[in-house]
mmCIF file of the N, C-alpha and C atoms, coordinates in Angstrom:
data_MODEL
# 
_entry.id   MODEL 
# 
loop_
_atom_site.group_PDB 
_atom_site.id 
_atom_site.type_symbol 
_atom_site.label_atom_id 
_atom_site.label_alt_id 
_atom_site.label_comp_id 
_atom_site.label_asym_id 
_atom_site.label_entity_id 
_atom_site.label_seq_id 
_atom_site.pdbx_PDB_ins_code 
_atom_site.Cartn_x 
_atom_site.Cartn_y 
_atom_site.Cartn_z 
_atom_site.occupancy 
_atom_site.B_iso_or_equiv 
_atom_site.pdbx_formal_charge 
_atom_site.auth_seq_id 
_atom_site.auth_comp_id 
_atom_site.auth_asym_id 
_atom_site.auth_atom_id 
_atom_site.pdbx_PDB_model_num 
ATOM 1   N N  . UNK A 1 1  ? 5.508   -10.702 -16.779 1.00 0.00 ? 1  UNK A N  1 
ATOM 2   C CA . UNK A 1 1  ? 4.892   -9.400  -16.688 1.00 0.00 ? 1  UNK A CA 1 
ATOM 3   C C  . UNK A 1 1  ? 5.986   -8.341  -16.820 1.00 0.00 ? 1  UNK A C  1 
ATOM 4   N N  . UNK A 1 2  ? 5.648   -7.086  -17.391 1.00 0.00 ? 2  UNK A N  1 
ATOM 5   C CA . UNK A 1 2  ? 6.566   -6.005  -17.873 1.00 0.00 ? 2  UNK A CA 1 
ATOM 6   C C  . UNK A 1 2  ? 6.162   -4.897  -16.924 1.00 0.00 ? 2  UNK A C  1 
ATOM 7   N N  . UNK A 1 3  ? 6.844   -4.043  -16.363 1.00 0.00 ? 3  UNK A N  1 
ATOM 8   C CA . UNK A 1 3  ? 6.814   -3.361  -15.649 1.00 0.00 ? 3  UNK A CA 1 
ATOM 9   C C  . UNK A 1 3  ? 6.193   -2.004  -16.752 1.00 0.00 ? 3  UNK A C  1 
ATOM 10  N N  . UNK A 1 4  ? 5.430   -1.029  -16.225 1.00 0.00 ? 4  UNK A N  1 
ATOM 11  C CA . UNK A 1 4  ? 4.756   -0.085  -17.010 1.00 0.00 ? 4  UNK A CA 1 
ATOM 12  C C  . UNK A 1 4  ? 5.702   0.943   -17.452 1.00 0.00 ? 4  UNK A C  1 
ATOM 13  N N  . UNK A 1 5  ? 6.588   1.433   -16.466 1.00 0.00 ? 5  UNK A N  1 
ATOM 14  C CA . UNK A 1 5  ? 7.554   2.401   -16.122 1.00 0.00 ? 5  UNK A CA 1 
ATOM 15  C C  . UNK A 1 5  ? 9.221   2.210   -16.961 1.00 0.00 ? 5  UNK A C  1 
ATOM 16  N N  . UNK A 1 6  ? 9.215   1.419   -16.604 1.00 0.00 ? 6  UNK A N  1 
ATOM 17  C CA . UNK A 1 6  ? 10.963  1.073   -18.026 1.00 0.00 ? 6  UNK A CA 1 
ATOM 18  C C  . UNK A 1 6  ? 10.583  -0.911  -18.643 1.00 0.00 ? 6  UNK A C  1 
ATOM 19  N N  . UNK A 1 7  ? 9.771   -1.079  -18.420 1.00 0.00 ? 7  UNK A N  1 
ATOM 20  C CA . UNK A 1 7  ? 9.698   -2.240  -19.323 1.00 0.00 ? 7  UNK A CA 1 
ATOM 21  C C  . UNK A 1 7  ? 10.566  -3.526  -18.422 1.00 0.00 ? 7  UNK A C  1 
ATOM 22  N N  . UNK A 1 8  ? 11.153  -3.288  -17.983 1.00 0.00 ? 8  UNK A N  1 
ATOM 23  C CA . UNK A 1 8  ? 12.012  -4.171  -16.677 1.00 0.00 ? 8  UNK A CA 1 
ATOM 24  C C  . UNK A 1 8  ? 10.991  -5.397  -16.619 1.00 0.00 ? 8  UNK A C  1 
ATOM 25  N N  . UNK A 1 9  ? 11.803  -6.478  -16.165 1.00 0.00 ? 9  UNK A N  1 
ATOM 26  C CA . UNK A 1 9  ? 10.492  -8.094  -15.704 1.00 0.00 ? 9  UNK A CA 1 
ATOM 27  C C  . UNK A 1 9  ? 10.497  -7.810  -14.176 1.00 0.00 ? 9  UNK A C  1 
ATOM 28  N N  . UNK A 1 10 ? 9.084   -7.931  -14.140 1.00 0.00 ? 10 UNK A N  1 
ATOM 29  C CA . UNK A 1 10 ? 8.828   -8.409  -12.508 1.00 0.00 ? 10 UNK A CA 1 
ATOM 30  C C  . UNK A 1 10 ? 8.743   -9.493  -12.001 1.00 0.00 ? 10 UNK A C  1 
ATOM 31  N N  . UNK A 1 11 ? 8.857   -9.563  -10.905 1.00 0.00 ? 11 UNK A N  1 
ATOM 32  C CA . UNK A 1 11 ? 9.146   -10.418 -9.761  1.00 0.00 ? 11 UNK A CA 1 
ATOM 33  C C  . UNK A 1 11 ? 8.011   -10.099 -8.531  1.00 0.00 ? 11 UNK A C  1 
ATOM 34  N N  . UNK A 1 12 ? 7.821   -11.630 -7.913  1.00 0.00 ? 12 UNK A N  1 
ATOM 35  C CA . UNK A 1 12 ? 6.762   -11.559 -7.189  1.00 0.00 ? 12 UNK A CA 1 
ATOM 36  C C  . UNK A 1 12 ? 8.032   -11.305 -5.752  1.00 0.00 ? 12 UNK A C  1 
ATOM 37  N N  . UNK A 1 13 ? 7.520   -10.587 -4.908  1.00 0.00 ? 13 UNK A N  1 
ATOM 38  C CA . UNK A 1 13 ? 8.100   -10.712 -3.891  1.00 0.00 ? 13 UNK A CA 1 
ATOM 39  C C  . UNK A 1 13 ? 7.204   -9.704  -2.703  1.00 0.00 ? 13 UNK A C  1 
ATOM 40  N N  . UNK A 1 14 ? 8.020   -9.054  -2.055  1.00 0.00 ? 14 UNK A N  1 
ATOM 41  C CA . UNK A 1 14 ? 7.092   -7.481  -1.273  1.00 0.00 ? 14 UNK A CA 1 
ATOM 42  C C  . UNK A 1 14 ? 8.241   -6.938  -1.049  1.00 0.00 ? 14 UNK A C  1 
ATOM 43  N N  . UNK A 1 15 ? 7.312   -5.514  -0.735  1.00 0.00 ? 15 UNK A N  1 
ATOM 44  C CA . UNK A 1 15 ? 7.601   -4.381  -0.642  1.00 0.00 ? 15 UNK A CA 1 
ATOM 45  C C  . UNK A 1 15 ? 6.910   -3.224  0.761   1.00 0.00 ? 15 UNK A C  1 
ATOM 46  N N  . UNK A 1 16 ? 7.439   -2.132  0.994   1.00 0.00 ? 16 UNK A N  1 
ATOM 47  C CA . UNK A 1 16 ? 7.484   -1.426  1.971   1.00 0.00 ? 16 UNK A CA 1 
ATOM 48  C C  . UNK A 1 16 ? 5.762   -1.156  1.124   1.00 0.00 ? 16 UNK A C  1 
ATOM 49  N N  . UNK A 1 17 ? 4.794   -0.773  2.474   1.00 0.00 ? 17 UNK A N  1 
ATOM 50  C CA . UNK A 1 17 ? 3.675   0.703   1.679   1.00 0.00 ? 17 UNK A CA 1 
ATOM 51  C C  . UNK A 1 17 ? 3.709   1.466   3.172   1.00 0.00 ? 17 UNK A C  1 
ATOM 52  N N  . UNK A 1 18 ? 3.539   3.000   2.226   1.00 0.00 ? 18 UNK A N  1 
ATOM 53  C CA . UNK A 1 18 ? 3.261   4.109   3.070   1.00 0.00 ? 18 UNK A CA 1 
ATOM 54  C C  . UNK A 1 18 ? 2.030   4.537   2.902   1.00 0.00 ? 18 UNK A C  1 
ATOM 55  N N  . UNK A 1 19 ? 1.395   4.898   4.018   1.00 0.00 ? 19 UNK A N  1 
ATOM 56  C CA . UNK A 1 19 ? 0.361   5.942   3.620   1.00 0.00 ? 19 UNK A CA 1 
ATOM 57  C C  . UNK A 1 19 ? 0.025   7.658   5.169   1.00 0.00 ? 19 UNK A C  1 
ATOM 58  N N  . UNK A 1 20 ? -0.357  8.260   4.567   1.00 0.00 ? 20 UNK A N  1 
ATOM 59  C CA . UNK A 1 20 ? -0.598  9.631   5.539   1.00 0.00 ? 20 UNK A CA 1 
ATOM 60  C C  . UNK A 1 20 ? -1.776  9.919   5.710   1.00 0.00 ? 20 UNK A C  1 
ATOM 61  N N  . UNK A 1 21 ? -2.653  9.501   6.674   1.00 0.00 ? 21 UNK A N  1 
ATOM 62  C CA . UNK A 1 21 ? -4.697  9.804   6.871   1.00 0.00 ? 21 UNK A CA 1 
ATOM 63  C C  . UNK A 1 21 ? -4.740  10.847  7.693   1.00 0.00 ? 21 UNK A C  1 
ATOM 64  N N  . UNK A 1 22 ? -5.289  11.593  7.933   1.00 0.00 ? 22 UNK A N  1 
ATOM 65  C CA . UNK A 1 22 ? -6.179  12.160  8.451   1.00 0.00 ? 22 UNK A CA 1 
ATOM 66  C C  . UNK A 1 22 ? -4.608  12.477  9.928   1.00 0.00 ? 22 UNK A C  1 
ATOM 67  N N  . UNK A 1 23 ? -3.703  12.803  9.812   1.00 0.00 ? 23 UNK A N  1 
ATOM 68  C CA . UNK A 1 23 ? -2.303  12.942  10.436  1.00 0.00 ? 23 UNK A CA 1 
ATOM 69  C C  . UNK A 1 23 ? -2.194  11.823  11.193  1.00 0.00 ? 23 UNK A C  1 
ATOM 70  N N  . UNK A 1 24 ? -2.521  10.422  10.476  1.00 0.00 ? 24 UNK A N  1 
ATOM 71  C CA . UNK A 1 24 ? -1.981  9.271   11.564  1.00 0.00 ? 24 UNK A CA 1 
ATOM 72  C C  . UNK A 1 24 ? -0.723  8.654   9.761   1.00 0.00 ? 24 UNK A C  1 
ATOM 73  N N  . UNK A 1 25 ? 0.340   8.466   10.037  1.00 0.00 ? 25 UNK A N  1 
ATOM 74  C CA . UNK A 1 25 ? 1.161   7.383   9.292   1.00 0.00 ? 25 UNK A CA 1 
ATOM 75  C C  . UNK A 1 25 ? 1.095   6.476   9.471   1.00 0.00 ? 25 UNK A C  1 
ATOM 76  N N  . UNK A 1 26 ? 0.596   5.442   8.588   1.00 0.00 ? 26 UNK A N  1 
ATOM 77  C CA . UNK A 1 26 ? 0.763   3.984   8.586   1.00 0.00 ? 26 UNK A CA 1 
ATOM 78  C C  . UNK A 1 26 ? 1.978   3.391   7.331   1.00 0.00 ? 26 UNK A C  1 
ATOM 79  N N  . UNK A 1 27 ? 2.512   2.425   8.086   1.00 0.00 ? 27 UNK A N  1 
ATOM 80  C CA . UNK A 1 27 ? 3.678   1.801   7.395   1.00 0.00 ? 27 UNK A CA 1 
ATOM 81  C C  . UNK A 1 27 ? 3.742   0.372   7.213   1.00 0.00 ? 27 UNK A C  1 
ATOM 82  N N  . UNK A 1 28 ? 3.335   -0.278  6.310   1.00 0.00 ? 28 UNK A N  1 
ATOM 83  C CA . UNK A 1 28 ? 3.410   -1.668  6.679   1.00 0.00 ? 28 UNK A CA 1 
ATOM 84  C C  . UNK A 1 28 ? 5.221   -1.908  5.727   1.00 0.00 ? 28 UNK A C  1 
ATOM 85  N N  . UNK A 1 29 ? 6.032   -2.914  6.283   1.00 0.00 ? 29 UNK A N  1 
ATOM 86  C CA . UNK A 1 29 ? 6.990   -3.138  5.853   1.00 0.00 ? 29 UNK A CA 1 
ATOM 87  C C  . UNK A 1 29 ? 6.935   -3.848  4.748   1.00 0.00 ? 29 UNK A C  1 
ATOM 88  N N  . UNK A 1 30 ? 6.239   -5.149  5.021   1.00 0.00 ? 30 UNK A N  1 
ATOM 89  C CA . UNK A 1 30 ? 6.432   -6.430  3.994   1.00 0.00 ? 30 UNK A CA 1 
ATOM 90  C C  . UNK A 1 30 ? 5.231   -6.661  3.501   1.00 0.00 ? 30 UNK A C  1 
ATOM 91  N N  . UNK A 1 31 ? 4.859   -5.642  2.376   1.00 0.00 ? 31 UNK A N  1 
ATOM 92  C CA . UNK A 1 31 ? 3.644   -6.671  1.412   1.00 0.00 ? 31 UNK A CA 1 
ATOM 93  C C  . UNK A 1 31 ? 3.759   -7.227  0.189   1.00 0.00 ? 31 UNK A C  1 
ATOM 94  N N  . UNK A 1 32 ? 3.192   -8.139  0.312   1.00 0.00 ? 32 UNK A N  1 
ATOM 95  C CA . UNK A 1 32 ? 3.416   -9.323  -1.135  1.00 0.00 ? 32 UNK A CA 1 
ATOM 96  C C  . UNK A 1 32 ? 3.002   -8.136  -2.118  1.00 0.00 ? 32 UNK A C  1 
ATOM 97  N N  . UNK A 1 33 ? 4.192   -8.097  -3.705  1.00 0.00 ? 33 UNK A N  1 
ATOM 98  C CA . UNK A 1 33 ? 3.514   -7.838  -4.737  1.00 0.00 ? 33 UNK A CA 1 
ATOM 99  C C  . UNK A 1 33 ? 4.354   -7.949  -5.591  1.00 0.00 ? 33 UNK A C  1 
ATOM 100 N N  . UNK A 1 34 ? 3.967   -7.379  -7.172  1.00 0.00 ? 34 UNK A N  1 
ATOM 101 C CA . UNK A 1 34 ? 5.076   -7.708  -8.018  1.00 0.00 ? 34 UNK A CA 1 
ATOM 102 C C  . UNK A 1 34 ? 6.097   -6.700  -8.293  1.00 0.00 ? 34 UNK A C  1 
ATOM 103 N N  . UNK A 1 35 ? 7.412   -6.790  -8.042  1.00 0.00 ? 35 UNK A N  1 
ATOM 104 C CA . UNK A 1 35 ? 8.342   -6.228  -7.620  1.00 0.00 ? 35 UNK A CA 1 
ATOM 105 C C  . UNK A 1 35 ? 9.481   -5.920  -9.125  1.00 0.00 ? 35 UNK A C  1 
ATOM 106 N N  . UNK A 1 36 ? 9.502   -4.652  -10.205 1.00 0.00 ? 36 UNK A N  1 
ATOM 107 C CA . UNK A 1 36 ? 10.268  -4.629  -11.274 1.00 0.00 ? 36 UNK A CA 1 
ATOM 108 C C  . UNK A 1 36 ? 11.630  -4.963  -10.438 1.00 0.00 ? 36 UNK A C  1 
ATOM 109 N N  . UNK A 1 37 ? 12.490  -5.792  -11.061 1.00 0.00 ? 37 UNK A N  1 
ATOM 110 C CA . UNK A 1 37 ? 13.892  -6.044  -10.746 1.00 0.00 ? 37 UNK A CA 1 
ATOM 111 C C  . UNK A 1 37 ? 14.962  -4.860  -11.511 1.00 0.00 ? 37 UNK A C  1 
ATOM 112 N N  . UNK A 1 38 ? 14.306  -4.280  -12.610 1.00 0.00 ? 38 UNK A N  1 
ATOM 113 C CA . UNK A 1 38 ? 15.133  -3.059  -12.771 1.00 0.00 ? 38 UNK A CA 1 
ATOM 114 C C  . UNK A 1 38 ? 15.112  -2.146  -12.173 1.00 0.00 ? 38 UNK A C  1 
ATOM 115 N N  . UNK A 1 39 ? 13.996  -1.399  -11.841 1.00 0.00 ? 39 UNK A N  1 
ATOM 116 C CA . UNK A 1 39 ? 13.617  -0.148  -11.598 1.00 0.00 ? 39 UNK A CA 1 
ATOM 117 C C  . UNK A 1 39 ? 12.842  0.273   -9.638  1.00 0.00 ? 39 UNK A C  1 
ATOM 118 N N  . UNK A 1 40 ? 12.494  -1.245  -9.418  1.00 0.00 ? 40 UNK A N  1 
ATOM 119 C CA . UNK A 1 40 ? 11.785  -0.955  -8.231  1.00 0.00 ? 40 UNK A CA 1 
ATOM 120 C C  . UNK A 1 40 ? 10.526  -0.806  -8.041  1.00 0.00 ? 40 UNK A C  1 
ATOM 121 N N  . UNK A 1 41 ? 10.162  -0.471  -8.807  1.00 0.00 ? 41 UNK A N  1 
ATOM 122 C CA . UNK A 1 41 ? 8.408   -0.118  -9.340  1.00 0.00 ? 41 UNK A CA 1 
ATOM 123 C C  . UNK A 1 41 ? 7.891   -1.427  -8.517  1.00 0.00 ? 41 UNK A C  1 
ATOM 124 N N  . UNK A 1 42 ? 6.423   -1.282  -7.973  1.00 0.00 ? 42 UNK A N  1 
ATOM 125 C CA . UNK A 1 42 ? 6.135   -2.232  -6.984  1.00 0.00 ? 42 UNK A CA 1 
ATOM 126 C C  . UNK A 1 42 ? 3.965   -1.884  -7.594  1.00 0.00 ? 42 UNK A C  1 
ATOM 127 N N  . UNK A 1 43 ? 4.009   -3.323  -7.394  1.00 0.00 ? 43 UNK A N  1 
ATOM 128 C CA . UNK A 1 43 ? 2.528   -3.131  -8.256  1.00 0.00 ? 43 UNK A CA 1 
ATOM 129 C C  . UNK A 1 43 ? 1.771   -4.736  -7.195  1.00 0.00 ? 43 UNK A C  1 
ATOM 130 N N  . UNK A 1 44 ? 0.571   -4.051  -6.676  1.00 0.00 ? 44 UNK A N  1 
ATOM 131 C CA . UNK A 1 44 ? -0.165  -4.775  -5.734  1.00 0.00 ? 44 UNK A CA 1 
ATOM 132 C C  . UNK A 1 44 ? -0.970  -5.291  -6.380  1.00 0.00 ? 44 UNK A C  1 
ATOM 133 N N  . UNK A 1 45 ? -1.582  -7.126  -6.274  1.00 0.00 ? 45 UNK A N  1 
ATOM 134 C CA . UNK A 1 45 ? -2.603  -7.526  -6.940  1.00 0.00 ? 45 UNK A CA 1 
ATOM 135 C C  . UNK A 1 45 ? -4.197  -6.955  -6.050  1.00 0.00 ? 45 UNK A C  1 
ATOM 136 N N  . UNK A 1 46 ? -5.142  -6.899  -6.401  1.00 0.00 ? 46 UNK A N  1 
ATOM 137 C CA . UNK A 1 46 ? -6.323  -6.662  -5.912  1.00 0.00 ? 46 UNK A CA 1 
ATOM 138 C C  . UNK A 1 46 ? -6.703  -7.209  -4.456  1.00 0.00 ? 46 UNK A C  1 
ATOM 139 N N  . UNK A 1 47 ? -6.181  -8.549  -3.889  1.00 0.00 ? 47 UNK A N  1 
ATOM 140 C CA . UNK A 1 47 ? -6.380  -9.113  -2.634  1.00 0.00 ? 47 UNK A CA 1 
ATOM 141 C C  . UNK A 1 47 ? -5.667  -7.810  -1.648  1.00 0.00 ? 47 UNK A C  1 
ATOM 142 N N  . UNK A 1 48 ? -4.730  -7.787  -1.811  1.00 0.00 ? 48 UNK A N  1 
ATOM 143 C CA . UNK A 1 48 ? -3.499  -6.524  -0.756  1.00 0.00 ? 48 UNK A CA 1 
ATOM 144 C C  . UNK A 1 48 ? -4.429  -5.132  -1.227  1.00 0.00 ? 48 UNK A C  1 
ATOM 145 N N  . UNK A 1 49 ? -4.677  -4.512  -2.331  1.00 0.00 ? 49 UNK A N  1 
ATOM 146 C CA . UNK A 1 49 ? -5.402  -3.166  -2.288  1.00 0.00 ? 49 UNK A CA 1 
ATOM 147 C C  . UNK A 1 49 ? -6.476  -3.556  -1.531  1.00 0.00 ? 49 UNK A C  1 
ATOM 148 N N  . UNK A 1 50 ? -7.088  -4.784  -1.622  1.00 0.00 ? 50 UNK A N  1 
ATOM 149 C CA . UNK A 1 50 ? -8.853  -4.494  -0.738  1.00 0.00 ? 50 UNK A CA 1 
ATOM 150 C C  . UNK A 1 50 ? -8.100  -4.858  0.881   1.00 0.00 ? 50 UNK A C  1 
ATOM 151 N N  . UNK A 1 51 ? -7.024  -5.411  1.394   1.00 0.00 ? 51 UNK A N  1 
ATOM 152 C CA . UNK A 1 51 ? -6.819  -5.329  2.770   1.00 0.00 ? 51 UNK A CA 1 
ATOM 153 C C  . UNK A 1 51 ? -6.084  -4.242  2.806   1.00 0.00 ? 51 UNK A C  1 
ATOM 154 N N  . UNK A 1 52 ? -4.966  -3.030  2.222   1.00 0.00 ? 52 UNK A N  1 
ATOM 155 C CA . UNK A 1 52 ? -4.956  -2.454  2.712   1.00 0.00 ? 52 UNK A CA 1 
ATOM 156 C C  . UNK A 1 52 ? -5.820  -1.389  2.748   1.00 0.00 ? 52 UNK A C  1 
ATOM 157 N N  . UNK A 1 53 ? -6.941  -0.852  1.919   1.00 0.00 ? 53 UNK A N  1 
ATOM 158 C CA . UNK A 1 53 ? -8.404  -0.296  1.821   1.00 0.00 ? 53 UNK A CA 1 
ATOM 159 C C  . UNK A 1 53 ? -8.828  -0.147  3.107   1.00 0.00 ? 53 UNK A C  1 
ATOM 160 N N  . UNK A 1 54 ? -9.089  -1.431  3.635   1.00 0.00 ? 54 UNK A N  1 
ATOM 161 C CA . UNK A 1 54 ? -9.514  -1.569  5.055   1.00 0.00 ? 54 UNK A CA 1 
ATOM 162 C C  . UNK A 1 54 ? -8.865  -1.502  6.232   1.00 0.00 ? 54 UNK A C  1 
ATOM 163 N N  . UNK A 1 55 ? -8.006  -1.506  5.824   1.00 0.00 ? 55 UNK A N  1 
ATOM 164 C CA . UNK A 1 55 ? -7.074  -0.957  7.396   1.00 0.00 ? 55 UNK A CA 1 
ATOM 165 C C  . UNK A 1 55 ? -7.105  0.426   7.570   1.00 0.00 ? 55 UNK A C  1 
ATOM 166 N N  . UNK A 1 56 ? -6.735  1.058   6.273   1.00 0.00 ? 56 UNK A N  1 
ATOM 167 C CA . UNK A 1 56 ? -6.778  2.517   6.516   1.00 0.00 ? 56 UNK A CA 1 
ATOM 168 C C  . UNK A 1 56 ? -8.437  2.957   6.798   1.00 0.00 ? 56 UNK A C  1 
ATOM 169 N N  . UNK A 1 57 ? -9.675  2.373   6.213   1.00 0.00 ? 57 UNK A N  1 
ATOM 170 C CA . UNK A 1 57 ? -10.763 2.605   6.594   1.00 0.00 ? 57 UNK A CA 1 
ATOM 171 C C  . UNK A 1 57 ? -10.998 2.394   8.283   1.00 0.00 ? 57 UNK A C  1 
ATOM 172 N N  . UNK A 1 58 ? -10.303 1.226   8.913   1.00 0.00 ? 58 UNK A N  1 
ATOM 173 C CA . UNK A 1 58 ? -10.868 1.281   10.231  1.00 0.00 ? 58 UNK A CA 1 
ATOM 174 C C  . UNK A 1 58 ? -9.876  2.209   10.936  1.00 0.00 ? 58 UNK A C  1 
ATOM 175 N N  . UNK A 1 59 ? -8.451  2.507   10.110  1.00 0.00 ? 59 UNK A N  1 
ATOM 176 C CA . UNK A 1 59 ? -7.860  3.410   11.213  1.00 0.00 ? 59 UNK A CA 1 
ATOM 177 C C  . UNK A 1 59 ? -8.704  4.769   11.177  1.00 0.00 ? 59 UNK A C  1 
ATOM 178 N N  . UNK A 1 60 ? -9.365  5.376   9.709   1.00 0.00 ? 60 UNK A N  1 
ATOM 179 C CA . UNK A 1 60 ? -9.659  6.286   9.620   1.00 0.00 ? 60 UNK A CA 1 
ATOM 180 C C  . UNK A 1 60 ? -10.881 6.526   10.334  1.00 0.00 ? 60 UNK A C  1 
ATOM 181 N N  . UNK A 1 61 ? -12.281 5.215   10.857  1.00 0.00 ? 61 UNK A N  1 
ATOM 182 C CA . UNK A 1 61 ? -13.249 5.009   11.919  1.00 0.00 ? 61 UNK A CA 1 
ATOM 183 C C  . UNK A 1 61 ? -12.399 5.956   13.353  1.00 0.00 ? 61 UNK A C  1 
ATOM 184 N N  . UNK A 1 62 ? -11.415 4.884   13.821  1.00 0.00 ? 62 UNK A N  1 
ATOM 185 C CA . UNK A 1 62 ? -10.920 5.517   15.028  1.00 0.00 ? 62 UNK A CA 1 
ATOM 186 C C  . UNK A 1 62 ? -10.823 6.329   14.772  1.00 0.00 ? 62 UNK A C  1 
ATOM 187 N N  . UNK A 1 63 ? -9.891  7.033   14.051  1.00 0.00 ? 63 UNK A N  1 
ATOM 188 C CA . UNK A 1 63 ? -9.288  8.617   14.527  1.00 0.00 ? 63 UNK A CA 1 
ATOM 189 C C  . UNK A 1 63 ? -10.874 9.522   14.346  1.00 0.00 ? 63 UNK A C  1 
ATOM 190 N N  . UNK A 1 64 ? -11.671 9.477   13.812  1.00 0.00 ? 64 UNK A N  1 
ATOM 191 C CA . UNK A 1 64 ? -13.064 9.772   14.058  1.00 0.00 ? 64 UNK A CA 1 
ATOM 192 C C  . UNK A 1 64 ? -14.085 9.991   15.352  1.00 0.00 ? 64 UNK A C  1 
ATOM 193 N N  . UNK A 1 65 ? -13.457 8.723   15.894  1.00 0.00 ? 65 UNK A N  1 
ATOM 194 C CA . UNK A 1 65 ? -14.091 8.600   17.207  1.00 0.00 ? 65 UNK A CA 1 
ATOM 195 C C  . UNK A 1 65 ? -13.272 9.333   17.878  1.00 0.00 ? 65 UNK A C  1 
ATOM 196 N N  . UNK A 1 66 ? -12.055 9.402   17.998  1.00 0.00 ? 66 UNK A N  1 
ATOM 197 C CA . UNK A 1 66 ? -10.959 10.420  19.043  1.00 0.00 ? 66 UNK A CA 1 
ATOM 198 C C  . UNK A 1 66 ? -11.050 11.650  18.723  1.00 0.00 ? 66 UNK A C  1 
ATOM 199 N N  . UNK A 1 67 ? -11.529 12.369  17.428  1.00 0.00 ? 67 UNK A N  1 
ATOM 200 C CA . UNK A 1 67 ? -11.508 13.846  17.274  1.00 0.00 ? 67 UNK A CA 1 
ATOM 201 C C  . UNK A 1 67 ? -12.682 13.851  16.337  1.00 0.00 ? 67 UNK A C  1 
ATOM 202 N N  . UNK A 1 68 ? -14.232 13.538  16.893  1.00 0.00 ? 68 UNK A N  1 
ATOM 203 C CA . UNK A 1 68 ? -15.442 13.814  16.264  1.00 0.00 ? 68 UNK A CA 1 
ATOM 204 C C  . UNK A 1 68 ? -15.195 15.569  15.617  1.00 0.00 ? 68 UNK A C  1 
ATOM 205 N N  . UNK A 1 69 ? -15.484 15.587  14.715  1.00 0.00 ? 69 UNK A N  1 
ATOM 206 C CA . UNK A 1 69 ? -15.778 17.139  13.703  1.00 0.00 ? 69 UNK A CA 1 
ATOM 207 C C  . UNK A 1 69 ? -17.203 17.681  14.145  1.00 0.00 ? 69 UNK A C  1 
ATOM 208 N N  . UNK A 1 70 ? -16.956 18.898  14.210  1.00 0.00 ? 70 UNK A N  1 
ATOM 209 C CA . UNK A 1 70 ? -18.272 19.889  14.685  1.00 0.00 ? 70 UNK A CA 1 
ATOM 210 C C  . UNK A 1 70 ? -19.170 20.048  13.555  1.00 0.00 ? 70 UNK A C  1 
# 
């Protein structure tokens, strides 16, 4: 596989993800994906987007329940 960004070969390995909801940060350190060895570029197969989907969906439930909107 060719990386989209400089053409570099990827590598399966993991990588850091960030994300910013609703003012909560979530950080997971180590997720499996394919990793360009030139450039860094980091590309998730569909299993990791639909779990992390859902994490941020149930964090985004809670913080709902702690600060219901008028």
């Amino acid at each position: 596989m060719k990386c989209i960004h400089c053409r570099g070969e990827m590598k399966r390995g993991h990588t850091p993800f960030h994300a910013d909801r609703r003012g909560c940060h979530v950080t997971l350190d180590a997720v499996p994906a394919w990793v360009c060895r030139q450039c860094g570029e980091a590309y998730f197969e569909e299993r990791e987007v639909d779990t992390i989907q859902k994490l941020i969906g149930a964090i985004e439930q809670e913080i709902r329940a702690l600060a219901p909107t008028a």
